[in-house]
C-alpha positions as CSV (number, residue, x, y, z in Angstrom):
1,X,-7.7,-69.2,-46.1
2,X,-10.5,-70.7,-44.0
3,X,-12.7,-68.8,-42.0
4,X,-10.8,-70.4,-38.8
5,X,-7.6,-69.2,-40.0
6,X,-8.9,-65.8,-40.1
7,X,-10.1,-65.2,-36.9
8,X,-7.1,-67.2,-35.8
9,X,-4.6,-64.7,-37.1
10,X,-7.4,-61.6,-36.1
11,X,-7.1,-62.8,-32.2
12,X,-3.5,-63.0,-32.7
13,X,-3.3,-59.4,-34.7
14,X,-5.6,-57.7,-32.1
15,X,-3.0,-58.1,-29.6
16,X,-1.4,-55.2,-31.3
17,X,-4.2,-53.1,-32.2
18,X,-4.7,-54.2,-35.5
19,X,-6.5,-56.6,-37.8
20,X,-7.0,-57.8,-41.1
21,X,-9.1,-56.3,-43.9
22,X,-9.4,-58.1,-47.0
23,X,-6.9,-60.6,-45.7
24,X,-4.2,-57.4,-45.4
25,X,-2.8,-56.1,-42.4
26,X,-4.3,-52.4,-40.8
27,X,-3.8,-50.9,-37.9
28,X,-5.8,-48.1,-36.7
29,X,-6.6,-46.1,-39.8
30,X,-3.6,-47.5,-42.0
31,X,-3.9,-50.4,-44.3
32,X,-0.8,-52.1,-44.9
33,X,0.4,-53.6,-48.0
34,X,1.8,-56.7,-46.1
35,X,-1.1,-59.9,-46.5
36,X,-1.8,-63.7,-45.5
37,X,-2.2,-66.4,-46.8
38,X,-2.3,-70.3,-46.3
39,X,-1.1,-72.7,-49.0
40,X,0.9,-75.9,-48.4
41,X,-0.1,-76.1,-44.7
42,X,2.2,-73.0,-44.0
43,X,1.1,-69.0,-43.0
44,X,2.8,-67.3,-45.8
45,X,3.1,-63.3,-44.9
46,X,3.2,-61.6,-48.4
47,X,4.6,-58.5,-49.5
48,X,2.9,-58.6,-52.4
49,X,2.0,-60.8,-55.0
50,X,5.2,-62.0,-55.8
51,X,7.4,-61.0,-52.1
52,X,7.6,-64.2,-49.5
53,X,8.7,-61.9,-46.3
54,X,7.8,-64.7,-44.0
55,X,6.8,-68.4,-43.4
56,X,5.5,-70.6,-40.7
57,X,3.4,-74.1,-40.3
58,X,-0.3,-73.5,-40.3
59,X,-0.5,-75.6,-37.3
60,X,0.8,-72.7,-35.3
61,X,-0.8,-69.6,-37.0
62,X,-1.1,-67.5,-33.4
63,X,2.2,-67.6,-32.9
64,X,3.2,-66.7,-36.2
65,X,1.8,-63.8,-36.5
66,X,2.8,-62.8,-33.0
67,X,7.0,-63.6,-34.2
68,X,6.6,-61.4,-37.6
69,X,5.2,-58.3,-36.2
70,X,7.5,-58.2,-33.0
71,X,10.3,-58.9,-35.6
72,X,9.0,-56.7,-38.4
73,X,8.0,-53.9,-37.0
74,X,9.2,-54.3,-33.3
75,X,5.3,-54.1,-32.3
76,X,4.3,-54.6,-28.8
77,X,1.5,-56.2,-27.6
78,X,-0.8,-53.6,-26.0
């Protein structure tokens, strides 16, 4: 993952109050086992090493994130 794609998905993530550390997903004090990563042009949102939970075209990483945790975890943006 590129440094762009990072902060991409962190802008998109801090709508929610959270953010990534060490490419996984924490909010507030919680790290999450749920993790990113770009391969093939697409966001892939990992479960684990081996669990695809979701995919969607790099080109649109923002919104991406934005769709998985609304549909996920019903998260709000704050």
């Amino acid at each position: 993952m590129t440094p762009d794609q990072r902060a991409q998905i962190n802008t998109a993530l801090a709508r929610y109050g959270a953010g990534l550390v060490n490419d996984f997903i924490a909010k507030g004090e919680k790290v999450l086992s749920v993790s990113f990563e770009v391969k093939k042009n697409r966001l892939r949102v990992m479960g684990g090493p081996e669990r695809l939970l979701a995919s969607y075209p790099a080109s649109r990483i923002g919104s991406g994130v934005s769709d998985f945790v609304e549909k996920f975890w019903y998260w709000k943006p704050i």
